[in-house]
Backbone bond lengths (Angstrom), bond angles and torsions (degrees), N, CA, C in turn:
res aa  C-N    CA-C-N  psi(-1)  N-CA   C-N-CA  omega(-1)  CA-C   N-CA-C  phi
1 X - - - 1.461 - - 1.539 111.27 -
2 X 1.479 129.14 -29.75 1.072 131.18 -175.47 1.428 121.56 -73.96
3 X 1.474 108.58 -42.57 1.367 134.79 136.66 1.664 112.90 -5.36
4 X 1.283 108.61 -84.89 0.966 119.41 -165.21 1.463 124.89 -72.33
5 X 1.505 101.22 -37.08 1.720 106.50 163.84 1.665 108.72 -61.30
6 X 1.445 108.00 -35.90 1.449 96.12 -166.68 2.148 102.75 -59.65
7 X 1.672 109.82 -44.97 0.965 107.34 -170.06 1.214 124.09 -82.23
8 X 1.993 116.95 12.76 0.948 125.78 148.53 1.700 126.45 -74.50
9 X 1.236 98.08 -21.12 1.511 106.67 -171.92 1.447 105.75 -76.76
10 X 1.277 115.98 -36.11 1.115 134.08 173.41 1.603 125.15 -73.50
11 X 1.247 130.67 -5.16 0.925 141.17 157.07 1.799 131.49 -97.73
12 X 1.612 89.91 -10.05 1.546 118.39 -175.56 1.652 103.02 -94.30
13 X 1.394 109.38 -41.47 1.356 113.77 161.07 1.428 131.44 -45.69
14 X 1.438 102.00 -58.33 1.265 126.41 -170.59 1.722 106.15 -73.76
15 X 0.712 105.01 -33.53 2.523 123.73 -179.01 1.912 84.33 -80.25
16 X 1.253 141.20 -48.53 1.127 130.99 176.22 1.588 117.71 -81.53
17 X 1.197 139.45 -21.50 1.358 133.99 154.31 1.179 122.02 -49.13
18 X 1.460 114.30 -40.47 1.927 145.21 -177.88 1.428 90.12 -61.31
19 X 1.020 121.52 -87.20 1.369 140.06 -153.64 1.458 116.16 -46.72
20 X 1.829 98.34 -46.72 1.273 111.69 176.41 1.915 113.42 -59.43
21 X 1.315 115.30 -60.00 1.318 130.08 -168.17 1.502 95.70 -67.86
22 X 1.241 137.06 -19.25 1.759 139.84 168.70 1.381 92.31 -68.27
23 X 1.107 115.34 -82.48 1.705 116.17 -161.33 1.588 114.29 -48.99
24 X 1.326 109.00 -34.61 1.508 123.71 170.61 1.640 111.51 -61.27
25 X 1.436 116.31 -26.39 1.933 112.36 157.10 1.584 94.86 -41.51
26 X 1.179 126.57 -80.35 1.643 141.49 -135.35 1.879 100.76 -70.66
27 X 1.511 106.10 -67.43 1.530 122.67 -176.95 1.325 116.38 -87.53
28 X 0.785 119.98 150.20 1.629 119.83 165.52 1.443 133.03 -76.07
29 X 1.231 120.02 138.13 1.801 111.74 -146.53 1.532 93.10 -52.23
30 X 1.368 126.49 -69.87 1.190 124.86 -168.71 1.492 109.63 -34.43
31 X 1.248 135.39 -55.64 1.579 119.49 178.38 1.722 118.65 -66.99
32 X 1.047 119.39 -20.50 1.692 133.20 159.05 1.650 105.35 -47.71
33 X 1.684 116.36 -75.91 1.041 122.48 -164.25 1.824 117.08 -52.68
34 X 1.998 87.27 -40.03 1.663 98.85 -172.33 1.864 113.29 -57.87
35 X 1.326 92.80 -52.76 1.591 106.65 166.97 1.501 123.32 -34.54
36 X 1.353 115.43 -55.67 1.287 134.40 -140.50 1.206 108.27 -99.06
37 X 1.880 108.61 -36.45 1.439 118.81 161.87 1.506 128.29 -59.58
38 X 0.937 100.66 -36.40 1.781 127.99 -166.46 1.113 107.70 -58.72
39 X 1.814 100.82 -47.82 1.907 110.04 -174.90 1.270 101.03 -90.89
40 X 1.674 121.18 -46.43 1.327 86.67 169.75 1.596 145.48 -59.80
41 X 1.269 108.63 -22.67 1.363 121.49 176.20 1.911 102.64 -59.37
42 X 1.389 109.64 -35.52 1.385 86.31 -170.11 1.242 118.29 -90.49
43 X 1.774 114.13 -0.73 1.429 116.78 153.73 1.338 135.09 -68.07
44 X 1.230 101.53 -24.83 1.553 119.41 171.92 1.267 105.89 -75.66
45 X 1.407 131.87 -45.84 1.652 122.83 -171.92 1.559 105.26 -72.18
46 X 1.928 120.68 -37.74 0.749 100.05 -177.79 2.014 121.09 -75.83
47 X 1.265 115.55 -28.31 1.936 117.24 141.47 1.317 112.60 -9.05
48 X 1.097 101.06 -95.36 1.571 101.98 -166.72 1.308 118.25 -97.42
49 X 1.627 121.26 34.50 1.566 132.77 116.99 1.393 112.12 -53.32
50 X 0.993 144.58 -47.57 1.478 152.84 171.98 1.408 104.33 -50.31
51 X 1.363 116.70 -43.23 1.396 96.36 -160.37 2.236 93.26 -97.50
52 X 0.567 93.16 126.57 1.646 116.43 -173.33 1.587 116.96 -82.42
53 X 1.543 105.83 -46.37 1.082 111.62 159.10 1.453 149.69 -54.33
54 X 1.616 92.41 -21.67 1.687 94.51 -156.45 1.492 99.37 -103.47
55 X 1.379 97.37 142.31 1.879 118.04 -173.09 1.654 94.96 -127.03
56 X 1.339 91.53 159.97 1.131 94.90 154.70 1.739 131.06 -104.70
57 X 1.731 103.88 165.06 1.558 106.36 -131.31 1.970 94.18 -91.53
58 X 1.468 112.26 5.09 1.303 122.07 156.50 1.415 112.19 -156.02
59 X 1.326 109.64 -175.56 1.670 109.71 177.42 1.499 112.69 -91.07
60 X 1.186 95.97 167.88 1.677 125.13 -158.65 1.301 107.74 -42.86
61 X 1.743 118.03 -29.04 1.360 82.26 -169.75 1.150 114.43 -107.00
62 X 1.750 118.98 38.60 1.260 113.73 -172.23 1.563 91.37 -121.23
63 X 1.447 104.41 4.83 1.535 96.64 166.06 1.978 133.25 -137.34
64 X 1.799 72.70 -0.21 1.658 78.42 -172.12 2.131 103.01 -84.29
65 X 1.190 96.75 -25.14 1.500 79.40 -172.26 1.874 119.50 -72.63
66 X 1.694 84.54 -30.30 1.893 68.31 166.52 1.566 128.49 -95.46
67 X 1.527 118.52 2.85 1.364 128.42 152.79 1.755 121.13 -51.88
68 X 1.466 114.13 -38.34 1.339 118.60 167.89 1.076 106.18 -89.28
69 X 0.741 140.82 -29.54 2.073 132.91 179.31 1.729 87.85 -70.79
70 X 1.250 125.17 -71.60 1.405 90.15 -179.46 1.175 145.35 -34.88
71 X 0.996 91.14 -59.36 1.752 120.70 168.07 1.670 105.61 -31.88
72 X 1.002 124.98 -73.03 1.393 130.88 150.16 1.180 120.69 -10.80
73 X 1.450 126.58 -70.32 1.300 136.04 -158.24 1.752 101.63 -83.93
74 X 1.378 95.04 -48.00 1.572 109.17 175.10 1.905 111.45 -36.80
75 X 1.428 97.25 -47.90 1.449 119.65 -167.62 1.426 104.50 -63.60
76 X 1.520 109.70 -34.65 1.516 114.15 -176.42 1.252 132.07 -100.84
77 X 1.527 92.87 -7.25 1.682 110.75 168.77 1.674 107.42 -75.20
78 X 1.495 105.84 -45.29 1.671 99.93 -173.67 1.390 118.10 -78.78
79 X 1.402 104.71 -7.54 1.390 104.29 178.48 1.391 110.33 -76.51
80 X 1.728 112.16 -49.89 1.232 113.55 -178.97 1.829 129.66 -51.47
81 X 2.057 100.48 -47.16 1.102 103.70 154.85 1.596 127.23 -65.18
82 X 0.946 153.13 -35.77 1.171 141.55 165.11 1.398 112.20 -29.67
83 X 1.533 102.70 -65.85 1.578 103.76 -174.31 1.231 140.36 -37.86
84 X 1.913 79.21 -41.62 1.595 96.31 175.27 1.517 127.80 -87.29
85 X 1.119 110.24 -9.77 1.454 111.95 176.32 1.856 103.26 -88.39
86 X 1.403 110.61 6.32 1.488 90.90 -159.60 1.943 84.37 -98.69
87 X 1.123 95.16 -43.91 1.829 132.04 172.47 1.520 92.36 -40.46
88 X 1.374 115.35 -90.59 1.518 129.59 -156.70 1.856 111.54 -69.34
89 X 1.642 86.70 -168.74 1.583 92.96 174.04 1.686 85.73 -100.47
90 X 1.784 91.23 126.62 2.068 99.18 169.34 1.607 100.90 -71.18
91 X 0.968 139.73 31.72 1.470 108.90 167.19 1.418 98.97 -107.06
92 X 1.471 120.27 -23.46 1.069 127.68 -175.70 1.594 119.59 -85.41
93 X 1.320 115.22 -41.20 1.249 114.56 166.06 1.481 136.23 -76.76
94 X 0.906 116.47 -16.72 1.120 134.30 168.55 1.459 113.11 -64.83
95 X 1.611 130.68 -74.19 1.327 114.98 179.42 1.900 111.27 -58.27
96 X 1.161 126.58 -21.17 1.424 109.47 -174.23 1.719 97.54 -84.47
97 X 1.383 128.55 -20.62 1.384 99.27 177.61 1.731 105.09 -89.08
98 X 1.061 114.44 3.59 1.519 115.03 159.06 2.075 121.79 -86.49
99 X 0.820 100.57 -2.27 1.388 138.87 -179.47 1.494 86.10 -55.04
100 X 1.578 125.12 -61.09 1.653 130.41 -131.20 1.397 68.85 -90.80
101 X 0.857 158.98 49.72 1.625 134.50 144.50 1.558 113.47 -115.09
102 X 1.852 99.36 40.09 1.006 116.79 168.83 1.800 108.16 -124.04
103 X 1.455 96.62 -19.24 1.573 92.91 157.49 1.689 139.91 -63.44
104 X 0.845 103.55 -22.73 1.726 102.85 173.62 1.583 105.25 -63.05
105 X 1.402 110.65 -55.84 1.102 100.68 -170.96 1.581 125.44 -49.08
106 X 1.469 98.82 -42.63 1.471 117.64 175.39 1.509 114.23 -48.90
107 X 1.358 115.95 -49.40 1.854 138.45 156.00 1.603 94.71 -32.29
108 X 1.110 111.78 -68.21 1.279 112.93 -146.58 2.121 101.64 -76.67
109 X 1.059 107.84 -44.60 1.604 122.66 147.25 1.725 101.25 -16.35
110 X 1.083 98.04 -69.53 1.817 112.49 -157.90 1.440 106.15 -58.57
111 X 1.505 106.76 -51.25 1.252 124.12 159.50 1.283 136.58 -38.61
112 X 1.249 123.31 -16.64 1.284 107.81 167.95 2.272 107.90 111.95
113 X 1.836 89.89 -8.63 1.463 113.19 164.92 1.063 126.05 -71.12
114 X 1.064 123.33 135.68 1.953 126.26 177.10 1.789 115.13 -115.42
115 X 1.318 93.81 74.43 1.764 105.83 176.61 1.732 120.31 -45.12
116 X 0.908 96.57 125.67 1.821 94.90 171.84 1.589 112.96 -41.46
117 X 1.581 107.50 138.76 1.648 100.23 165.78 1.279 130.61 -39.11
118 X 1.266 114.88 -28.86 1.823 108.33 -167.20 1.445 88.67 -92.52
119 X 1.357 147.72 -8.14 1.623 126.62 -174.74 1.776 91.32 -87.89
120 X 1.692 131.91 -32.60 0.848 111.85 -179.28 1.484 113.50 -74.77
121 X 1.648 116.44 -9.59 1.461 92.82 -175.88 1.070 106.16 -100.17
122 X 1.372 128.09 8.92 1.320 139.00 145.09 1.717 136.80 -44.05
123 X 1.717 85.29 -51.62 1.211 82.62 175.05 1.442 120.78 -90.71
124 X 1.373 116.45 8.57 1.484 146.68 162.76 1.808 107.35 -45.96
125 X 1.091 82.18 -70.87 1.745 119.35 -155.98 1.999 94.21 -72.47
126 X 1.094 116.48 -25.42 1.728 128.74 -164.96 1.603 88.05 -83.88
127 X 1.425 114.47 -67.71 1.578 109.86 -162.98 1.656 105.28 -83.37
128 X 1.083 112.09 14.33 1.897 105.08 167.01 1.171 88.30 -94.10
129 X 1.503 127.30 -66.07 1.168 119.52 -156.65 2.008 104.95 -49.70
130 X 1.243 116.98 -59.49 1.258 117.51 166.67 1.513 120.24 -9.61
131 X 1.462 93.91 -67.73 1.326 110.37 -177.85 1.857 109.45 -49.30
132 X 1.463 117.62 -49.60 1.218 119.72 -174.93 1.361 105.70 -60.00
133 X 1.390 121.69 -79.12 1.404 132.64 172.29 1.684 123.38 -20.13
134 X 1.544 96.78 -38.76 1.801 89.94 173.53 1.269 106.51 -91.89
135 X 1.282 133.82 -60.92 1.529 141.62 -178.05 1.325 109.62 19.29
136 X 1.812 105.01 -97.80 1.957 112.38 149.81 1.160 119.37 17.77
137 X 1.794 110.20 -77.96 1.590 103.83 -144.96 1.594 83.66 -92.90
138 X 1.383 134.06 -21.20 1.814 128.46 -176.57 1.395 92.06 -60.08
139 X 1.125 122.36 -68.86 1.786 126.90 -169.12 1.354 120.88 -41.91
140 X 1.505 92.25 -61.70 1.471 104.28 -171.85 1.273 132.55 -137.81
141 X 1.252 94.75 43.26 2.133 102.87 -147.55 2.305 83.05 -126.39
142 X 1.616 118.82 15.38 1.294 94.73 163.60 1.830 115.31 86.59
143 X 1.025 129.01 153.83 1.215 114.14 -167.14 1.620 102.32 -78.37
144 X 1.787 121.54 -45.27 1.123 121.86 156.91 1.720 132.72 -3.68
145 X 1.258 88.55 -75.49 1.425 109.51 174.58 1.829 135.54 -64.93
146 X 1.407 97.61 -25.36 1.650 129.62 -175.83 1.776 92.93 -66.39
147 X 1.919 101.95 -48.66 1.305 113.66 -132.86 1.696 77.80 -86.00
148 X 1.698 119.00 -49.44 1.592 105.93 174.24 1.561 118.64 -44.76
149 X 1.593 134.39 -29.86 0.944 128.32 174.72 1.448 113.79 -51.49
150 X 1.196 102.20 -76.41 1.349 105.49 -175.27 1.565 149.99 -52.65
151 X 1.649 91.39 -22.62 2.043 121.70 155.79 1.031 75.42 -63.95
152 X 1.592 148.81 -101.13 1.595 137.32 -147.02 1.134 114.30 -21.28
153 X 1.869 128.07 -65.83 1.518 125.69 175.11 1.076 113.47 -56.33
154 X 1.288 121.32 -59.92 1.735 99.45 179.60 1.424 122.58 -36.57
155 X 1.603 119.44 -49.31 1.342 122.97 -179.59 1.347 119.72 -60.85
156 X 1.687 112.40 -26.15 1.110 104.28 -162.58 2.036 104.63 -94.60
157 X 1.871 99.02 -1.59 1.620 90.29 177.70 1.876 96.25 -114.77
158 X 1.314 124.04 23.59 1.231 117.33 164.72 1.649 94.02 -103.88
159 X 1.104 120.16 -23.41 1.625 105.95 -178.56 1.523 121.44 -83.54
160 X 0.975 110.86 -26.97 1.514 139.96 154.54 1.694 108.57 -48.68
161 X 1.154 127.37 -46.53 1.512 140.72 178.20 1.780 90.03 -81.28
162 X 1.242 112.88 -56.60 2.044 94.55 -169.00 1.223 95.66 -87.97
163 X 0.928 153.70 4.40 1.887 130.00 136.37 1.508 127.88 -50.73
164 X 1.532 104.54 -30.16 1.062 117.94 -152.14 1.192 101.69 -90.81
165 X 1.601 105.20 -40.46 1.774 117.29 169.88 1.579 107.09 -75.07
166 X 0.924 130.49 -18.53 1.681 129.41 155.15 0.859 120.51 -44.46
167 X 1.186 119.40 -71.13 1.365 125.97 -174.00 1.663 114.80 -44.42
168 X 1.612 110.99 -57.29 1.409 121.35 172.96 1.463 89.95 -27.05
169 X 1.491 99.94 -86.46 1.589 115.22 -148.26 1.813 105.46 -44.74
170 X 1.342 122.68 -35.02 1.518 118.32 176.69 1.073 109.17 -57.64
171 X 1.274 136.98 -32.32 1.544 139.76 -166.89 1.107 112.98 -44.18
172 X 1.699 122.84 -45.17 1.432 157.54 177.61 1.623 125.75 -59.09
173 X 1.793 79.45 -59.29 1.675 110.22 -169.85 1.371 115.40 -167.16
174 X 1.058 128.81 119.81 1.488 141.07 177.52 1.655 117.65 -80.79
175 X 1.073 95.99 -47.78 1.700 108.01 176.18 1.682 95.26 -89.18
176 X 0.578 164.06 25.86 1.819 159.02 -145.13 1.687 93.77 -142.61
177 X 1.292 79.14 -67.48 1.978 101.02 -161.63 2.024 100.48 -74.50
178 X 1.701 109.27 -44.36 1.634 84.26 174.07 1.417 97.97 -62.07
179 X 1.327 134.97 -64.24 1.567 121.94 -152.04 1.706 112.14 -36.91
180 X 1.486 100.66 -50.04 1.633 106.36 175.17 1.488 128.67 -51.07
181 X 1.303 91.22 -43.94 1.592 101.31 167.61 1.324 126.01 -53.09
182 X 2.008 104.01 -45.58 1.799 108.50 -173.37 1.255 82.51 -67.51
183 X 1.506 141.17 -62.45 1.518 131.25 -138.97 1.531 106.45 -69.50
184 X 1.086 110.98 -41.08 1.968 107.47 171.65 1.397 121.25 -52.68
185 X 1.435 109.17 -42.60 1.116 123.86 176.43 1.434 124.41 -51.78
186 X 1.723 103.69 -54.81 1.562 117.20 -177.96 1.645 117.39 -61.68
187 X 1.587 97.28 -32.91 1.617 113.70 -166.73 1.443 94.94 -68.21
188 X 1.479 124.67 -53.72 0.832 120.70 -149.50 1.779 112.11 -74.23
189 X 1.488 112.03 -46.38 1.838 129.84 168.58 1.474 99.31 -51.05
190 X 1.459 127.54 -32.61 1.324 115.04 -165.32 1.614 103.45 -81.25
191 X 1.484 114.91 -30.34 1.666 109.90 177.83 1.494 117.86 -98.01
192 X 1.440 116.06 -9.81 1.158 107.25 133.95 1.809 158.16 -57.03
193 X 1.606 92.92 -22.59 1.696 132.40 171.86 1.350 89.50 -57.17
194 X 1.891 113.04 -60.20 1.742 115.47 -139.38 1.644 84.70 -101.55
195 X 0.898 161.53 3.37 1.600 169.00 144.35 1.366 103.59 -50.27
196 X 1.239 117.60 -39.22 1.513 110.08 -131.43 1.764 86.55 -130.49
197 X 0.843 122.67 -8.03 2.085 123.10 178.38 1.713 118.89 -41.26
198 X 0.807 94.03 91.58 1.911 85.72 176.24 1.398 137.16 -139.92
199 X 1.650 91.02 65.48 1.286 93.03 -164.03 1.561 119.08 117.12
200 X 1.198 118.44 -44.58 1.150 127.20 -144.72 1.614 116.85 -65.76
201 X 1.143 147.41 174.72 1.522 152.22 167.30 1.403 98.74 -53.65
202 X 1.475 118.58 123.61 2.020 124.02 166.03 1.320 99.32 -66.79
203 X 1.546 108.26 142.57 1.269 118.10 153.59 1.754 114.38 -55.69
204 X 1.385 144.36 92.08 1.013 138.86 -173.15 2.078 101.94 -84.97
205 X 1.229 83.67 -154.39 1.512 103.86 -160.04 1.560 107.72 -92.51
206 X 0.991 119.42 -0.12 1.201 127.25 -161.39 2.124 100.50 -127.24
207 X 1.487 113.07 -13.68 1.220 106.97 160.76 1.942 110.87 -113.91
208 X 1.646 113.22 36.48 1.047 107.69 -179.53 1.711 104.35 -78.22
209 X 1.197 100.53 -30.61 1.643 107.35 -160.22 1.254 108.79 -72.93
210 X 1.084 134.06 -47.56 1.425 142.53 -178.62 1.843 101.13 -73.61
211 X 1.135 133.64 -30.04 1.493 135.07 142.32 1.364 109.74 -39.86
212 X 1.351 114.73 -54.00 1.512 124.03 -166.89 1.774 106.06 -46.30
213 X 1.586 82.84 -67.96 1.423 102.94 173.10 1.297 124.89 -23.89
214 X 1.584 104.30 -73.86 1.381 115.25 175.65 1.197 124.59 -35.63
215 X 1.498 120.99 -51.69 1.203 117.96 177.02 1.557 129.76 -72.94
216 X 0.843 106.19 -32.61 1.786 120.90 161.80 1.306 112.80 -54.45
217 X 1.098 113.92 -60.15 1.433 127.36 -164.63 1.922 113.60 -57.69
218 X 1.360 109.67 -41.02 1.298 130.36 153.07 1.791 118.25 -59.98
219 X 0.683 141.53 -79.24 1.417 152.93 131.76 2.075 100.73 7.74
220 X 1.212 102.81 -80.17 1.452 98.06 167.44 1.132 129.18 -49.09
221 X 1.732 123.28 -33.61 1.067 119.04 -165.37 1.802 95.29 -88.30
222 X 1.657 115.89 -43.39 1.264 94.15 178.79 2.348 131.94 -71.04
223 X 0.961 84.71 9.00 1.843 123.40 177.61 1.687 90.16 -73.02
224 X 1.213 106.80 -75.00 1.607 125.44 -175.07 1.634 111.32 -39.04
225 X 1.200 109.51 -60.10 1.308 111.32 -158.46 1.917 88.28 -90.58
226 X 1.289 125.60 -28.68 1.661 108.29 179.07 1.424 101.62 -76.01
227 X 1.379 134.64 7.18 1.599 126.41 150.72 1.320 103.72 -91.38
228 X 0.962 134.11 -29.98 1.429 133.32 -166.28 1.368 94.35 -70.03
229 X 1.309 116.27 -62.24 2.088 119.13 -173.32 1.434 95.91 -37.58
230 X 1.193 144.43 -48.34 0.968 140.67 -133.37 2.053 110.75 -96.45
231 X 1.798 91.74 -1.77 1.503 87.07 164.95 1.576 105.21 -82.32
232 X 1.774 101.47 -147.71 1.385 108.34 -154.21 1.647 72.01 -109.50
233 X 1.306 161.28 -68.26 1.310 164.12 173.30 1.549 124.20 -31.15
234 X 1.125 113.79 32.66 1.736 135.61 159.80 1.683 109.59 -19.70
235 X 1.540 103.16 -67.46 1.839 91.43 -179.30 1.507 118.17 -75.87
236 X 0.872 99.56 -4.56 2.005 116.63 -177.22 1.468 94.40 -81.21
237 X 1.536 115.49 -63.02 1.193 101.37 177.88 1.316 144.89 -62.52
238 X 1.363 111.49 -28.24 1.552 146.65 144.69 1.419 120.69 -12.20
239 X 1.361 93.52 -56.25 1.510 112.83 -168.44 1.610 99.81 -108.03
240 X 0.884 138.08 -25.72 1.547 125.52 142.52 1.229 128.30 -27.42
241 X 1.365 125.96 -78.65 1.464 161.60 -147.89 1.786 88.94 -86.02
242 X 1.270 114.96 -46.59 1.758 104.34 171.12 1.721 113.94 -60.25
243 X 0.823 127.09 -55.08 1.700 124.66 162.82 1.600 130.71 -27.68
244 X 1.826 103.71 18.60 1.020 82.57 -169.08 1.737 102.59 -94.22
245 X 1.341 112.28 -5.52 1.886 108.57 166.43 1.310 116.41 -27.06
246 X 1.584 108.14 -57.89 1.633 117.11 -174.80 1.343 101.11 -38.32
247 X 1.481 130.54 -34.46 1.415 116.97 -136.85 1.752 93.23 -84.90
248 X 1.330 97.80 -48.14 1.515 117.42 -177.76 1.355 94.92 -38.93
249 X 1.285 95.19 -72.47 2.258 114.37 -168.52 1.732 89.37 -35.26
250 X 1.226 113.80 -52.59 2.175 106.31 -155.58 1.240 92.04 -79.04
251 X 1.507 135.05 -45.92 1.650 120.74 177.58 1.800 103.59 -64.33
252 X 0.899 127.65 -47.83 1.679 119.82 -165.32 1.990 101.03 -43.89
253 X 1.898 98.96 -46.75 1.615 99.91 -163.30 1.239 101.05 -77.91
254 X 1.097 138.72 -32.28 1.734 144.91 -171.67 1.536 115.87 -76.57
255 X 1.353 114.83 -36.90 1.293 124.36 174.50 1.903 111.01 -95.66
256 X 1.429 109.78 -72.86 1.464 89.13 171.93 1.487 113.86 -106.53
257 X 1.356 124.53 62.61 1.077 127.64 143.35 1.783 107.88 69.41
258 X 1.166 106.36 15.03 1.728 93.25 178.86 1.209 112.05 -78.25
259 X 1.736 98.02 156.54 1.616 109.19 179.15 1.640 114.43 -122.77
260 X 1.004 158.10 139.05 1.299 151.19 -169.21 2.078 108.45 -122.33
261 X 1.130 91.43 142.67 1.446 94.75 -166.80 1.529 88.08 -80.12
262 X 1.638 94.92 156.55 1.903 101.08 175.53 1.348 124.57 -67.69
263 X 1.045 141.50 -0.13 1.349 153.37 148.54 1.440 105.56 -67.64
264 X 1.119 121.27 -77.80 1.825 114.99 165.05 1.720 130.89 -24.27
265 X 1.791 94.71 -52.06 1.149 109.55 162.73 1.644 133.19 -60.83
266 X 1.083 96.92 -19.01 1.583 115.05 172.94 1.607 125.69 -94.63
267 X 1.884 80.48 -25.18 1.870 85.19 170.53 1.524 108.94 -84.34
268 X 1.098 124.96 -46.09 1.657 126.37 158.28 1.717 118.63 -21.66
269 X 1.329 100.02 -72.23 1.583 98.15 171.35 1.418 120.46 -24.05
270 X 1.891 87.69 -81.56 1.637 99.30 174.79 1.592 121.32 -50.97
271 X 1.192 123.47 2.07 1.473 122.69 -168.79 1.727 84.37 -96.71
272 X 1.476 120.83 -72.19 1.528 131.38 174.21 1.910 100.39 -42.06
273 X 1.065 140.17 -43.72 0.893 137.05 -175.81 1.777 121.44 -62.17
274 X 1.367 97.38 -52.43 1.542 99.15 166.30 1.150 119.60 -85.28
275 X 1.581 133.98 -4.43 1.339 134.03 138.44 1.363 131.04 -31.04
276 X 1.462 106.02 -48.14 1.243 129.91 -158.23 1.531 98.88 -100.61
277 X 1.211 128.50 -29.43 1.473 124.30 159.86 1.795 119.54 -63.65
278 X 1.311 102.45 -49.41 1.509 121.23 -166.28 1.871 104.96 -49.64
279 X 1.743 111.00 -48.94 1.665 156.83 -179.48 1.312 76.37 -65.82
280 X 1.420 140.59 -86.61 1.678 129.71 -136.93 1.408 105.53 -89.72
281 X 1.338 125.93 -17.80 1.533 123.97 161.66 1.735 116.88 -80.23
């Protein structure tokens, strides 16, 4: 069962990366995110309104400051990826901003942490592949394409930074620190939305649903995998729930038709590959 939630989570991930960087053709990430946060946030408050019980497992200030620093970073990771998947080819951007979940470790490196061999050859194996996968569009992929690369890295070392501040903040409180996180997050995309208006196409009534989506769909998937932690198979699940690039990569080619050169295709692997080492160590 753990199994399977994990590789649900991971497929919920991957159907919400898609979705997001589609809708991001039409709107602009910032009105995507503002939307999408908003409702999801009020599914989440209304969640754990239900649950009555749950406190958090110390006080605030051992969990609120790294709930908003995520939140923050979180906010600037999806913005960046959005852009770029709407911009770039998603098969490509997508695994390198999944890439940064080779930064914590590196954090934790700096820190004064001593990571198991296979997370360093993980995080070995993550930034070659990187390296392969972008190459292409830097060289010869157009300024367009250069510029999706590189929103990818940023996203993929600000997401790498709000995992990392996650984790802190769970130590405390799990339900405490996500809620803090969605609410920083939303506040912040939503006054960026109304900052930033110029002109642009309204979110009408007819792109609420696929907003809807988005936010749920994320929300579920991270639902999925916090039942999944909770079997006895932690690095199994780990390394499940990281796979969800593929999902992006098989919807990007099936739906809009992308193709990735075999060098790309090889940097992808190795990108999922040292994912999946970094997760099972």
């Amino acid at each position: 069962m753990s199994a399977a939630l994990a590789l649900l989570a991971s497929a919920l991930w991957g159907t919400s990366d898609f979705l997001g960087g589609t809708v991001s053709r039409r709107l602009r990430a910032v009105q995507v995110l503002a939307v999408s946060q908003v409702l999801s946030c009020a599914v989440l408050l209304a969640v754990l309104g239900g649950l009555v019980g749950v406190r958090p497992a110390g006080p605030a200030a051992s969990w609120l400051g790294w709930s908003v620093f995520a939140g923050v970073t979180w906010a600037g990771a999806m913005a960046a990826l959005y852009t770029a998947l709407a911009r770039g080819t998603m098969g490509v951007v997508a695994p390198i901003a999944a890439g940064g979940t080779a930064l914590p470790v590196l954090l934790g490196l700096a820190a004064g942490e001593r990571p198991a061999p296979l997370q360093l050859a993980g995080v070995a194996v993550a930034f070659t592949g990187v390296v392969l996968s972008a190459g292409p569009d830097l060289r010869g992929g157009g300024r367009r394409q250069g510029g999706a690369v590189l929103l990818a890295l940023v996203a993929a070392a600000l997401f790498g930074v709000e995992v990392w501040a996650l984790a802190r903040g769970s130590a405390a409180s799990v339900p405490a620190t996500l809620l803090g996180m969605r609410v920083t997050s939303a506040v912040l995309v939503v006054l960026a939305a109304a900052a930033t208006r110029r002109g642009e196409q309204r979110v009408g009534a007819r792109d609420l649903p696929p907003l809807l989506a988005l936010g749920v769909l994320d929300l579920a998937a991270t639902a999925a995998y916090a039942l999944a932690s909770r079997g006895e198979l932690v690095s199994v699940v780990a390394v499940l729930a990281s796979l969800y690039p593929a999902v992006t990569v098989v919807l990007a080619r099936q739906v809009h038709g992308e193709r990735l050169r075999p060098v790309q295709a090889a940097g992808v692997l190795a990108v999922l590959a040292g994912a999946v080492a970094t997760s099972l160590a």
